[in-house]
C-alpha positions in Angstrom: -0.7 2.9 17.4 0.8 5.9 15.6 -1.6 8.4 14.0 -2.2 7.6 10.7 -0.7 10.9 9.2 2.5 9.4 10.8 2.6 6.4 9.0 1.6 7.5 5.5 4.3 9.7 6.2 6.9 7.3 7.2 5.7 5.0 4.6 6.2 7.2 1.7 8.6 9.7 3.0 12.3 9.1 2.6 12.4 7.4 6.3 16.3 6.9 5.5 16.6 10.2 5.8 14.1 10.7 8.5 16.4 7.8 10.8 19.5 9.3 9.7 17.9 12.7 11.4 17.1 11.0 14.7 20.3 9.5 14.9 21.8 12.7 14.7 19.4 14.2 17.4 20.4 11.1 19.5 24.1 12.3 19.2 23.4 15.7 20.3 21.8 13.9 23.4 24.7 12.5 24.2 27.1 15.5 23.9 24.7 17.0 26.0 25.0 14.1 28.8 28.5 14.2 28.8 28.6 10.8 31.0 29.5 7.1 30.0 26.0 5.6 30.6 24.4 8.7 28.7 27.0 7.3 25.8 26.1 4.1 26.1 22.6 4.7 25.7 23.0 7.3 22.5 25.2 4.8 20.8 22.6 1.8 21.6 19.9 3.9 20.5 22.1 4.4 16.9 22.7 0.7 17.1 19.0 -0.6 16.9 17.5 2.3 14.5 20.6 1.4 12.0 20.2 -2.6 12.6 16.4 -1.4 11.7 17.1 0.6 9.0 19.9 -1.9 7.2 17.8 -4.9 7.7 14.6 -3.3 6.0 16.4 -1.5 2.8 18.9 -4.8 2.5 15.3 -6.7 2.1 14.1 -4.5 0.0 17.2 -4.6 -2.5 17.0 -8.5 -2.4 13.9 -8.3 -3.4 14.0 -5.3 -6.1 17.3 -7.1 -7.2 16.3 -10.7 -7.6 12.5 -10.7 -8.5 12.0 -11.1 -12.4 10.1 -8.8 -14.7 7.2 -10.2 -15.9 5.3 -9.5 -18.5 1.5 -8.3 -17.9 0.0 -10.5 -20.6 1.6 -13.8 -18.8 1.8 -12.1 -15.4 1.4 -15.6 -12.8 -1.2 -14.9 -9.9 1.1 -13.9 -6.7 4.1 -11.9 -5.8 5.3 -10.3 -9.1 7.3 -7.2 -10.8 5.9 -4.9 -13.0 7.7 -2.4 -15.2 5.3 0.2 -17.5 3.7 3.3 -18.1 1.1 5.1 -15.7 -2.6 4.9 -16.9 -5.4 6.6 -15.8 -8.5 4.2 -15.2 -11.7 4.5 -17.2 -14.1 7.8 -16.1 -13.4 10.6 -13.6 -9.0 11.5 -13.6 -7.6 11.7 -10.0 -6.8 15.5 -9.4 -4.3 16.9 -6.8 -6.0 18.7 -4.3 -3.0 21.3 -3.6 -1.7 22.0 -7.5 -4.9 20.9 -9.4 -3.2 18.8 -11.5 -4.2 15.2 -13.1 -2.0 12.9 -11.4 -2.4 8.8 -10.4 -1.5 9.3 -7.2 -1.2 12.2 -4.7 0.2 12.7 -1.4 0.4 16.5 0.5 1.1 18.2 3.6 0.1 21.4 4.7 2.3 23.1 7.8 1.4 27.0 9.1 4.4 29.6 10.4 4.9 30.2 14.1 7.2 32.2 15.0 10.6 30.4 13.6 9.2 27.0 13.4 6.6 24.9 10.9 3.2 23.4 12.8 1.2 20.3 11.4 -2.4 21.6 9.7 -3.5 19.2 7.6 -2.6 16.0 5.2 -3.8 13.2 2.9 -3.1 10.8 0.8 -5.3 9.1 -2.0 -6.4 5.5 -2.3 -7.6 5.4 -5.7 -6.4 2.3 -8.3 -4.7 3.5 -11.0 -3.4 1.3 -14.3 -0.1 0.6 -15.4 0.5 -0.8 -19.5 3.6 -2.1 -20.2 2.5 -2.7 -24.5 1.6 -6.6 -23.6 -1.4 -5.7 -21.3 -3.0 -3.7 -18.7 -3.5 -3.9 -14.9 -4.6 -1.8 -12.1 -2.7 -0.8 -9.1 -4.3 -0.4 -5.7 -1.8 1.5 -3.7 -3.3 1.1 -0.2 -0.1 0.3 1.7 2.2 0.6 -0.1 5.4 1.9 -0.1 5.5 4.5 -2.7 9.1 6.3 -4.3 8.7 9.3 -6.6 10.7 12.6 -7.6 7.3 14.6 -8.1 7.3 16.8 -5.1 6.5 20.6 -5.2 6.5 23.1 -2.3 4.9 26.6 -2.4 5.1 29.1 0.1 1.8 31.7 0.5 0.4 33.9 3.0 2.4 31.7 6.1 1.5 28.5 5.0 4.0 26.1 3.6 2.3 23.2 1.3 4.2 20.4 0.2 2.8 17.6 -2.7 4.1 14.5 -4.1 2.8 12.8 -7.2 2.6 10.0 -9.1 2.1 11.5 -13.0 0.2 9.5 -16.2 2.4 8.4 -19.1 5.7 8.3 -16.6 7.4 4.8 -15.9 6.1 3.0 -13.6 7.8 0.5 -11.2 5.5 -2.0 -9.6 6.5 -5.3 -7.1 3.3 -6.6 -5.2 0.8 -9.4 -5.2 -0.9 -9.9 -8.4 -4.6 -11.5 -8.0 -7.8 -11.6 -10.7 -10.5 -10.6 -9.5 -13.5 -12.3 -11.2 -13.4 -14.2 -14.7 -12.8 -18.1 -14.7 -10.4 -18.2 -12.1 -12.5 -16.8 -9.7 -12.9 -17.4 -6.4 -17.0 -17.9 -5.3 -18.6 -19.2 -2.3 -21.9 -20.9 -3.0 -22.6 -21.9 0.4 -22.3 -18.2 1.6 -24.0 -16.3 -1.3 -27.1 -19.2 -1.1 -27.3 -18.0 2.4 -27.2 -14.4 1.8 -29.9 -14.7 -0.9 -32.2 -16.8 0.7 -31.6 -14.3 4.3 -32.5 -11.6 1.5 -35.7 -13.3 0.4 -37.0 -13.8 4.1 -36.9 -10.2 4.7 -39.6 -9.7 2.1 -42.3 -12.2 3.1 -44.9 -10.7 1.1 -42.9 -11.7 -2.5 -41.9 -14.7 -1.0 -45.6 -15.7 -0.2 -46.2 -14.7 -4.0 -43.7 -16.7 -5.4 -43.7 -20.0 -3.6 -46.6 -20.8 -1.0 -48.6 -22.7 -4.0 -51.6 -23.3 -1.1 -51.8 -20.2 -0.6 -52.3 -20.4 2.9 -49.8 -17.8 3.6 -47.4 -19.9 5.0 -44.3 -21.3 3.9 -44.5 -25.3 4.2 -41.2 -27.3 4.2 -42.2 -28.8 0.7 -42.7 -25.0 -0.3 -39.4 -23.8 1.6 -37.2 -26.4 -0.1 -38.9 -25.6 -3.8 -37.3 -21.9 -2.4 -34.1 -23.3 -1.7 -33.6 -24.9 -5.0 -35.0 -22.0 -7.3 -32.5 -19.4 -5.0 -30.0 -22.2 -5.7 -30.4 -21.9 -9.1 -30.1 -18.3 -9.2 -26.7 -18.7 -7.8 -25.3 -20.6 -10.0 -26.5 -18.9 -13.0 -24.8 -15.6 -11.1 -21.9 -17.5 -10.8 -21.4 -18.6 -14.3 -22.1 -15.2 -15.5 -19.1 -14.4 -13.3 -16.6 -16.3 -14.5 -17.7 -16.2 -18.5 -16.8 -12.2 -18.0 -13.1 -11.0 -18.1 -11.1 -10.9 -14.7 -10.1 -7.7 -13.5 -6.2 -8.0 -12.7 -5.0 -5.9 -9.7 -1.8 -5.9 -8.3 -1.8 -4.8 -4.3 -0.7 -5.2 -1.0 0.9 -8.9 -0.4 -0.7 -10.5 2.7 2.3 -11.4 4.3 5.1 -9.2 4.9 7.1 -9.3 1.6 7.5 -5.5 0.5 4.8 -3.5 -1.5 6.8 -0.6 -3.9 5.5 1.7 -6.2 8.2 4.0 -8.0 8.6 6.3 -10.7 12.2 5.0 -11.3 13.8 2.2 -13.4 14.9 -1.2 -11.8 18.4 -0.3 -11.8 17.8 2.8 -10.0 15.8 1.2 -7.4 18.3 -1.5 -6.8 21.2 0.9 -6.1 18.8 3.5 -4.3 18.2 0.6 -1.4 21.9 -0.8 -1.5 23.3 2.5 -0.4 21.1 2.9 1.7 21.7 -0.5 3.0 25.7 0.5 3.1 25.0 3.5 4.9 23.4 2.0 7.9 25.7 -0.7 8.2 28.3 1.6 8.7 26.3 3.6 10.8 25.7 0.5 12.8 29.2 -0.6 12.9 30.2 2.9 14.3 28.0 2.5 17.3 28.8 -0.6 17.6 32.8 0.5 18.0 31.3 3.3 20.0 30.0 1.1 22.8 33.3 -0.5 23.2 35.2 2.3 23.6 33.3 3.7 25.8 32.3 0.4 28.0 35.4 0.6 30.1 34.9 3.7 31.4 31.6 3.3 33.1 
């Protein structure tokens, strides 16, 4: 697996840019090789990252492009997209760790000077939910995997060490496709069997209340009569629990989708999205198509 640094980095990075980058190393490579096979593989190489690269940004303008808006007040449960402004959650504001500034979601990347190049120190990213109210309602956002587009990012340059932040900021727009789930209230999903067994496993470890509360002989032992009185009394305690659960408000979260459907977070309108990924899309097609022409111009001389 690639270090996770790497992938928060590819994942919220502009990873067009990054491909378009290492295709142009991979040209230099073969300038340098100066042979047909070396030709052949540069422009396969350029073939498979730009097949990569249209395929994923042509899904994801699908996607962006056809997916309704709805509205957070009649949001369905499932894959949805959301269009408001940033909120920060109830108590303690998430802070930047390289500016110091409130934000809803940070990113940085810390790099040292040697000699003429920049060297990896340190990086992070933060994990914590953050709401977005689009005047209808309010839900949280959990941004843990996702893929996440803004045009917040700062760079500062001090005593040979280059820092570099991205940020999410509160009041902004927010643009939001992911799955929407509510956690808790009616709808929610509980597992009696498995929260009777976990109570009851959490009785046994403390005899001596146990013995208090149910060996009526007082023989200090548990009969079956006795046990199954337990069972029934933890079973009620359940179900009053669970009642309690679903008579409270649901929390609604939107968050990763558990199949493979894209996760976005943005701080750009729809319409700026959906051209964003179809030139992107373009780009690599054409890409794609030039070394695809490449290998067939060069495939007779080998």
């Amino acid at each position: 697996m690639l270090p996770a640094r790497w992938t928060d980095e590819w994942r919220h990075d502009h990873a067009n840019l990054v491909l378009g980058g290492g295709n142009l190393l991979v040209l230099l490579l073969g300038f340098k090789l100066q042979s047909g096979i070396g030709w052949q593989i540069t422009f396969a190489l350029i073939g498979l990252t730009s097949f990569w690269a249209w395929f994923a940004n042509l899904k994801r303008y699908r996607t962006v492009a056809d997916t309704p808006t709805s509205r957070i007040a009649s949001a369905p449960q499932g894959y949805i997209e959301l269009v408001g402004r940033g909120r920060q959650p109830p108590g303690d504001g998430l802070v930047s760790p390289i500016s110091g500034l409130p934000c809803l979601w940070y990113r940085y990347r810390v790099e040292r000077k040697n000699g003429d190049r920049w060297e990896y120190v340190e990086s992070g990213v933060s994990h914590d939910t953050f709401g977005v109210d689009d005047g209808s309602g309010h839900v949280l956002v959990d941004p843990e995997g996702a893929e996440i587009l803004t045009s917040h990012r700062q760079v500062s340059n001090a005593g040979g060490y280059r820092k570099t932040e991205w940020t999410l900021i509160e009041g902004e727009p927010i643009y939001v496709i992911g799955e929407h789930v509510t956690l808790g209230g009616p709808n929610a999903m509980l597992d009696k069997k498995t929260d009777l067994t976990t109570l009851l496993a959490e009785w046994k470890q403390d005899k001596a209340a146990l013995l208090a509360r149910f060996d009526a002989d007082r023989d200090g032992e548990i009969s079956l009569d006795e046990w199954e009185r337990a069972r029934q009394a933890a079973s009620d305690e359940v179900d009053r629990a669970h009642l309690d659960i679903r008579l409270k408000d649901g929390i609604h979260l939107v968050r990763k989708p558990s199949h493979s459907r894209p996760f976005l977070i943005a701080n750009r309108e729809v319409t700026a999205l959906v051209r964003h990924f179809r030139v992107w899309s373009w780009a690599h097609l054409v890409l794609m198509m030039g070394a695809l022409l490449g290998l067939v111009l060069v495939g007779p001389t080998t």
